[in-house]
C-alpha positions as CSV (number, residue, x, y, z in Angstrom):
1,X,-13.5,11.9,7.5
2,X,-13.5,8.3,6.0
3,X,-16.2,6.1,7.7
4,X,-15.8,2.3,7.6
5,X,-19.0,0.8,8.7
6,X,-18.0,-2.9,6.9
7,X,-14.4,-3.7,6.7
8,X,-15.5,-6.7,4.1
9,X,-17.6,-6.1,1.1
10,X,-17.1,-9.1,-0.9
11,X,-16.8,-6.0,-4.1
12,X,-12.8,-7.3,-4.4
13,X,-13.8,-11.6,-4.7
14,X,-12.9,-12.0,-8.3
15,X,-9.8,-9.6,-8.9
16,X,-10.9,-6.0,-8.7
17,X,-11.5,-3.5,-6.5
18,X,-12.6,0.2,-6.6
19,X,-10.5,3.3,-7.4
20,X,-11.9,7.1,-6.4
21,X,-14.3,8.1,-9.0
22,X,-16.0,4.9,-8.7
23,X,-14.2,2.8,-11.8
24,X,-12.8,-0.7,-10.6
25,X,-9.1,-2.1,-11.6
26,X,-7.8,-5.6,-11.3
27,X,-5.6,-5.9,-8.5
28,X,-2.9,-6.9,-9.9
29,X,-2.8,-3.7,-12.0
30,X,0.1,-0.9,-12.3
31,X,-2.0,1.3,-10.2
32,X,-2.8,-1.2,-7.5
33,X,0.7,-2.5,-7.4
34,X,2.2,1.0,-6.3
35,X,-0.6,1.5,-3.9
36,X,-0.3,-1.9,-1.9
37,X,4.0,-0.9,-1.8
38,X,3.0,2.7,-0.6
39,X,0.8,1.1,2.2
40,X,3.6,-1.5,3.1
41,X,5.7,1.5,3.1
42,X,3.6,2.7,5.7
43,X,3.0,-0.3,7.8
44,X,7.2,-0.8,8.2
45,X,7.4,2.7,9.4
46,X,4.6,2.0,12.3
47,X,7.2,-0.7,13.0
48,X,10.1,1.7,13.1
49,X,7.8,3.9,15.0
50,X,7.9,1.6,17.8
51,X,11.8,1.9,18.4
52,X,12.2,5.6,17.5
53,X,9.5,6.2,20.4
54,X,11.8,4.0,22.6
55,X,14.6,5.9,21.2
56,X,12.9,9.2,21.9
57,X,13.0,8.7,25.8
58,X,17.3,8.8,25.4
59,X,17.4,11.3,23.6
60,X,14.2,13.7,25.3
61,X,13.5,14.4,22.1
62,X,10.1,13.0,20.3
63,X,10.7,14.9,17.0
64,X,11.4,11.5,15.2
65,X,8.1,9.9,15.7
66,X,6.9,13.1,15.0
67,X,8.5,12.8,11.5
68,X,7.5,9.4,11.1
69,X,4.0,10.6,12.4
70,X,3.3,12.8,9.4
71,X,4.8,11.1,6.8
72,X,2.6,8.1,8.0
73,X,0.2,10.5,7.1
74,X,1.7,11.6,3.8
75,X,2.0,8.1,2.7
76,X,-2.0,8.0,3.5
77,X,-2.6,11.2,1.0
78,X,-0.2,9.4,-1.0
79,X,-1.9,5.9,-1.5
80,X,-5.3,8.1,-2.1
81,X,-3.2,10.7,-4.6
82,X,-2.9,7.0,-6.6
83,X,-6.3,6.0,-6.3
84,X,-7.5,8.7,-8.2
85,X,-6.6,7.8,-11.9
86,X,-8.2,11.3,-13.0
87,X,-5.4,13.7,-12.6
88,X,-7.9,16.5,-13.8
89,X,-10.3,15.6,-11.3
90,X,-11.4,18.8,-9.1
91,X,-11.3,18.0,-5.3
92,X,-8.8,14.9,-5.5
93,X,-6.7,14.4,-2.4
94,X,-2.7,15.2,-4.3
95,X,0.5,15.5,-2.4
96,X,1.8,18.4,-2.8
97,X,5.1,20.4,-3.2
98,X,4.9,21.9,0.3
99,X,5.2,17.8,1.3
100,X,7.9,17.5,-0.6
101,X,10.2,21.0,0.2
102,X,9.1,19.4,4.3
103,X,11.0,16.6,3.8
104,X,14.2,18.2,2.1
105,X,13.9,20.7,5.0
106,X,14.3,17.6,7.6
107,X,16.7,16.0,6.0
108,X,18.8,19.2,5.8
109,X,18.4,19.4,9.5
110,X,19.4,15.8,10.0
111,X,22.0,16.0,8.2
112,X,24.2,18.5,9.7
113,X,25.2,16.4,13.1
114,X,25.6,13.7,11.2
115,X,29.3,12.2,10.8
116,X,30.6,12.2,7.2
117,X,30.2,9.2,5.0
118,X,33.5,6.9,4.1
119,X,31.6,3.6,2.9
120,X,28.1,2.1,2.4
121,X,26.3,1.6,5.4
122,X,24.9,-1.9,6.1
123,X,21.4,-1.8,7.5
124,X,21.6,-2.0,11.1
125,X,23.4,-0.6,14.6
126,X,20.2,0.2,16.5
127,X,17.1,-1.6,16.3
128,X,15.2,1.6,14.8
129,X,17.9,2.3,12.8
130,X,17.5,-1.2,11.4
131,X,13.7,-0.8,11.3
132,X,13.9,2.5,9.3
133,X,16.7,0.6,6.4
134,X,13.9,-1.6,6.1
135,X,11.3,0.7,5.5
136,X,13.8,2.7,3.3
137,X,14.3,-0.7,0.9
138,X,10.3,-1.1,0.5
139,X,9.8,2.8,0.2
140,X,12.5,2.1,-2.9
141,X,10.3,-0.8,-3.8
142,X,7.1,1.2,-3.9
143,X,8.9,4.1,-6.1
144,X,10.0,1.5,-8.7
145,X,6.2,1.1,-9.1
146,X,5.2,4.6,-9.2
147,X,8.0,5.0,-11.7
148,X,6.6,1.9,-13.6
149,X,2.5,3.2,-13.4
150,X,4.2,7.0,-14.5
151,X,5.6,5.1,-17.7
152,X,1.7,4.5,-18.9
153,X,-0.2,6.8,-17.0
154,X,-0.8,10.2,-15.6
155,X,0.6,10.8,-12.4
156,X,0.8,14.1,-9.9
157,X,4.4,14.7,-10.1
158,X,4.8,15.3,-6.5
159,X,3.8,12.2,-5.4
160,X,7.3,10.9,-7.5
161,X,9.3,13.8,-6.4
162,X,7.8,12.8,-2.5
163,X,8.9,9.2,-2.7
164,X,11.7,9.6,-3.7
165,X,12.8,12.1,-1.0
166,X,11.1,9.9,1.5
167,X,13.6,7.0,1.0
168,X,16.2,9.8,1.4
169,X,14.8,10.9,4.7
170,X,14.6,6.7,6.1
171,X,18.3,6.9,5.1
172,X,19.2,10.0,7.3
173,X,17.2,9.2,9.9
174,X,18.3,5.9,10.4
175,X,22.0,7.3,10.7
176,X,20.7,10.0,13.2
177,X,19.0,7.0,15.2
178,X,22.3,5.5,15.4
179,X,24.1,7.9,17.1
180,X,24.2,11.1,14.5
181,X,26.4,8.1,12.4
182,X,28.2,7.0,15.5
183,X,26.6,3.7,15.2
184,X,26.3,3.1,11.5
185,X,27.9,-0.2,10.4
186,X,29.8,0.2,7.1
187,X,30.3,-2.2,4.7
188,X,34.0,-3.5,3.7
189,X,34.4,-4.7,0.6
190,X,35.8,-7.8,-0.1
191,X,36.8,-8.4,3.6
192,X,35.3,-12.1,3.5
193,X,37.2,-13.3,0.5
């Protein structure tokens, strides 16, 4: 269990802070860039959380926050998967492809009630479905920086492979917030011209 006993140490005042395995990296870095999207990843799902609970007293059904739940915790094994720059490090917290084949399996299940696609959606209809597009656009955000750290250095390849199904499962949730689909807004193109 992680015990906090200081939230400030005054370790991070000129530009670094500390990675597992006790080495330090600006914070700015590659490594530090993809962590800080994971954890705002995380923060816009505890948002989304909010509404699917709401949500969840509609439909007597608490299974999405229970989704969000553990992926919350996912992205938490996640961020510390990236701190640890040592991929041959023994012990080191690493997502895994049981995390992964999860995911896939919920989406599966999601996505058999929902109504078939004819267009883009635009990000809205119901206030957690709007919550969880957000999420979805910085969980893309935060993979486009895994990708960019994976292009220099050694990374778990689960925590890419989770990521990415992770922005799949904000997708399919969202339309299963609004409705199974019902709800979705689709985009028309070139209706304003």
């Amino acid at each position: 269990m992680v015990k906090l006993d200081r939230i400030y140490t005054r370790g991070g005042d000129k530009g670094e802070t500390s990675v597992s395995g006790g080495g330090r990296l600006a914070k700015d870095s590659a490594r530090i860039e993809a962590i800080g999207d994971i954890d705002e990843t995380n923060a816009m799902i505890g948002l989304a959380r909010i509404h699917s609970k709401e949500l969840a007293q509609y439909h007597e059904t608490a299974e999405p926050d229970a989704m969000l739940g553990r992926i919350q915790d996912d992205l938490f094994d996640l961020g510390a998967d990236l701190a640890s720059p040592d991929m041959k490090s023994d012990g080191a917290l690493r997502i895994v492809e049981t995390q992964v084949i999860r995911l896939e399996n919920e989406i599966d299940a999601l996505n058999e009630n929902l109504a078939p696609l004819t267009s883009f959606i635009l990000p809205g209809g119901s206030e957690a479905s709007a919550a969880l597009h957000a999420a979805r656009t910085v969980c893309r955000r935060a993979e486009r920086r895994v990708v960019t750290l994976g292009k220099t250095e050694a990374l778990n390849p689960a925590a890419l492979k989770y990521i990415n199904r992770l922005s799949d499962h904000l997708f399919v949730l969202a339309r299963h917030l609004n409705g199974d689909g019902k709800a979705d807004i689709l985009w028309r193109p070139g209706a304003n011209r």
